[in-house]
N, C-alpha and C positions, 0 to 999 in steps of 0.2 A: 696089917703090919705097920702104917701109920695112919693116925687118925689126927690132925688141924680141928679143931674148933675157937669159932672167932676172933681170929686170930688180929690182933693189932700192932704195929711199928708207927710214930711219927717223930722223926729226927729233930734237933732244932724245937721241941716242942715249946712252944709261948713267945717264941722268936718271930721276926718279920721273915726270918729262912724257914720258919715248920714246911715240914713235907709230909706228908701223909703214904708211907710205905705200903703198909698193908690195913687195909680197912674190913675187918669181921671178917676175913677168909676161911673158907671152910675148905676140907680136904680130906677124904678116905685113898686107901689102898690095899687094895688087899694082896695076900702073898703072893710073889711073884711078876707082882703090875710091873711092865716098864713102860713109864710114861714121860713126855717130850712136852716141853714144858715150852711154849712161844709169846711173846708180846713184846710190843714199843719197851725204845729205851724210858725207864722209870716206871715203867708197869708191877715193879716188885718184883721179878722172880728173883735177884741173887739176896735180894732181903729174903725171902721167903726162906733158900738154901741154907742162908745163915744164921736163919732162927732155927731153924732142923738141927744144924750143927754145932750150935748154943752160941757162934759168933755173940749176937746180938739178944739179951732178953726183949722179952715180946712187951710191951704196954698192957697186954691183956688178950684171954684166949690162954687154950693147955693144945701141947704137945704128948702124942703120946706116940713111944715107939714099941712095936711087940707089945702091947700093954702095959707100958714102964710108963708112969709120967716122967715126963724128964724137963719139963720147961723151966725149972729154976735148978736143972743140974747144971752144975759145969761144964764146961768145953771139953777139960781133960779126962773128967769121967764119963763123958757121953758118948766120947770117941771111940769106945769099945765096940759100938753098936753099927761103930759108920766107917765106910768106905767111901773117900774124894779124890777127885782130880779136875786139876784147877783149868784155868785155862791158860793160864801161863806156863811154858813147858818147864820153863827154873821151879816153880814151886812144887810141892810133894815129895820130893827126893832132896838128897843129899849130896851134893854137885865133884864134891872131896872124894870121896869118897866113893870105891870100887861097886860093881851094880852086883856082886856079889854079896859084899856088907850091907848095901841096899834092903836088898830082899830079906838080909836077915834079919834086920829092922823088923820090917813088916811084919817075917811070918812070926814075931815076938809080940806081936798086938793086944797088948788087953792082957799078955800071961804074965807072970808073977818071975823075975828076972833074977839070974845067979851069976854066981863071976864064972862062966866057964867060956872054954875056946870061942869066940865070935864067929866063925864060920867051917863046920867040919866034913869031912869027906863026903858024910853021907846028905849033908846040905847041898853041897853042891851038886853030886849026881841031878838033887830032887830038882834045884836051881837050874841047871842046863835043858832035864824034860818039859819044863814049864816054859822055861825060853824059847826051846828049838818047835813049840807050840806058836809062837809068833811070826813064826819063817820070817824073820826079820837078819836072821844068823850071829844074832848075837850070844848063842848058846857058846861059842867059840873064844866071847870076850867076859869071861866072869868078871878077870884082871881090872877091866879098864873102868876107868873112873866116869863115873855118867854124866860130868861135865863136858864130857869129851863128843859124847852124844849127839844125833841130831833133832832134831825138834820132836819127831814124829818118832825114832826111837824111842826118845825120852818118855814123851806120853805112852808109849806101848810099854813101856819097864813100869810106869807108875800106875796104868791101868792091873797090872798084872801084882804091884805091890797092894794095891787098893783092895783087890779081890782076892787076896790071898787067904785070908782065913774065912772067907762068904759072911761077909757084915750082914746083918740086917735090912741096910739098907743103904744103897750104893749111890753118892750125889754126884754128879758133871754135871761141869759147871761151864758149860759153852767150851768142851776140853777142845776141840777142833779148830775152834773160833781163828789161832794163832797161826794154822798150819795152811802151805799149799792147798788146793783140791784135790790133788790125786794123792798127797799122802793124809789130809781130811776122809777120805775115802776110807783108805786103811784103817785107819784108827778105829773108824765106824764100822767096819766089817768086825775086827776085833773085838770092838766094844758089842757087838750083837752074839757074836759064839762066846763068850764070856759071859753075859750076861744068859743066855739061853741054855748053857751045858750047865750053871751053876744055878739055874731057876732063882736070882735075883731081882729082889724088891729095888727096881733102878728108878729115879730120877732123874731127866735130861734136859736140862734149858739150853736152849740153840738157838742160834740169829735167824735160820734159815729154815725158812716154810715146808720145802723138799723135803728137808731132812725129819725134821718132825712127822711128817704126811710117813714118809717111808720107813722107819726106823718105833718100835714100840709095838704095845697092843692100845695104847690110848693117848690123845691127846687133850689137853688143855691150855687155851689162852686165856692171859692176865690182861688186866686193864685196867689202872687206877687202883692197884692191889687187890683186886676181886678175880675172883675165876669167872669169866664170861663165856666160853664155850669149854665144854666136855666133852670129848665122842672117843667111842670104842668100838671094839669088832667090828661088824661088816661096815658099818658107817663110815667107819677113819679106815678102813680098806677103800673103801667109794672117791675119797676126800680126792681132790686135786688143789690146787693153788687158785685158781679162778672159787669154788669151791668156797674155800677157804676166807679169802678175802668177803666175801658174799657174806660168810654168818658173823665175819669178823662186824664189817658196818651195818648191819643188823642188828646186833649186840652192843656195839656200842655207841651208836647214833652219828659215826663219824669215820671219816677215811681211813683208810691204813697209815700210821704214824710214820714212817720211814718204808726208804727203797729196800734198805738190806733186809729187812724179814722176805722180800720177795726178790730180790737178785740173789743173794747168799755172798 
C-alpha cells in the first residue's frame, strides 16, 4: 500500500543551517500494516509524514501509494488517498463551523461537488450512528460548533472525519501528543477500533515508547532519517521499553536522545 525508496530531505541545503532530514530511507507496507513510528526529536519522522502527504518534495527517492507514484503530485491531489490528524487539536477541522457541516466536509473527500443542500436528513441520521460509535455523546450535538469542543472530543470528531471514506492510507501525527493521559487513552482506544473494524493502512509517530510497543502490528524507529529498528508480530508483541532502549543503542551507537520517548 506504500512503498519509500531512497528517500531524501535536506533543508537549508548549501547553508551553514543544512539539515539532513531524511537520508535514503527506505519503507514497505503492505495492506492493512499499522505501524508506530518512534525516534529523537530530529530523527525525521514528521518530515517523513510530510513527504507522504506532498507537504514537502523529497530531494530524491519515489513515493508510491497503492501503486500510484505520487512524489511530484500535489498536495491537493494526493489528498484523496490520505487521511490525517494533526497533533494539534485546532487543526483538521473547522472550528466555525457545526461538527455536523464538519463531517460533511469530509464525507465529500476526493468526490466531484454540486450546489446542493450541505447537510440533509439522511446525513445526519448516518452522522449521529458514527458519532454515538465514539461514546463520547456527541451524537446529541450535531448543532454545536467544534470550536466549542474539547481537545480529545475534537480529535475524536477529526479521527472520525479522517476515516470517513477509508483513505488508503491513514497519517497521525503524534495526534495524542497535545492531550491529558487518560483522555490520550481514549483517543488510542478509538484510534485502534477504527483503524481495525476498517482494516487501515495507518501510520503512527508517537513521543512515547509504551505507546508504540502497545498499539500496531509493527514498529519502527528513526535515527538521523534512517529506519534503524523494524520488528513485527511476535517480536513487537515480546518488546517492552527496557527492550526497546537496548536495540535502540545498539543500532545506533549512542543513548537514548531525550526522557520523553521513555516517560511519555
Amino acid at each position: 500500500m506504500l512503498k519509500i525508496t531512497g528517500l531524501k530531505k535536506t533543508f537549508n541545503k548549501g547553508t551553514v543551517n543544512a539539515k539532513t532530514a531524511l537520508n535514503g530511507l527506505n519503507l514497505e507496507l503492505n495492506d492493512g500494516d499499522f505501524v508506530t513510528v518512534i525516534g529523537g526529536n530530529g530523527a525525521g519522522k514528521s518530515t517523513l509524514l510530510n513527504a507522504i502527504a506532498g507537504v514537502w518534495r523529497p530531494d530524491a527517492g519515489k513515493i508510491e501509494i497503492d501503486g500510484v507514484d505520487v512524489t511530484r503530485m500535489p498536495e491537493h491531489k494526493r489528498a484523496k488517498f490520505l487521511g490525517r490528524v494533526f497533533q494539534d487539536p485546532m487543526k483538521g477541522t473547522a472550528p466555525d463551523m457545526e461538527i455536523a457541516e464538519n463531517l460533511a466536509i469530509a464525507s465529500r473527500r476526493g468526490i466531484k461537488r454540486k450546489f446542493v443542500k450541505g447537510v440533509k436528513k439522511a446525513d445526519r441520521e448516518e452522522y449521529k450512528a458514527l458519532l454515538a460509535s465514539l461514546e463520547l455523546g456527541l451524537e446529541n450535538r450535531l448543532s454545536t460548533k467544534v470550536g466549542l469542543l474539547s481537545g480529545g472530543q475534537r480529535q475524536a470528531v477529526t479521527l472520525l472525519m479522517a476515516t470517513m471514506n477509508k483513505p488508503k492510507l491513514l497519517l497521525l501525527d503524534e495526534h495524542t501528543a497535545a492531550l491529558d493521559p487518560k483522555t490520550a487513552a481514549k483517543v488510542l482506544d478509538l484510534t485502534d477500533q477504527i483503524v481495525n473494524k476498517n482494516k487501515l493502512t495507518t501510520v503512527m509517530i508517537t513521543h512515547n515508547m509504551k505507546d508504540a510497543i502497545q498499539h500496531g502490528n509493527r514498529l519502527i524507529m528513526m535515527h538521523e532519517g534512517k529506519i534503524i529498528i523494524d520488528v513485527s508480530g511476535e517480536e513487537k508483541k515480546q518488546l517492552t521499553v527496557e527492550m526497546l532502549l537496548s536495540l535502540f543503542t545498539r543500532a545506533s551507537g549512542s543513548g537514548i536522545v531525550n526522557d520523553r520517548m521513555v516517560l511519555g
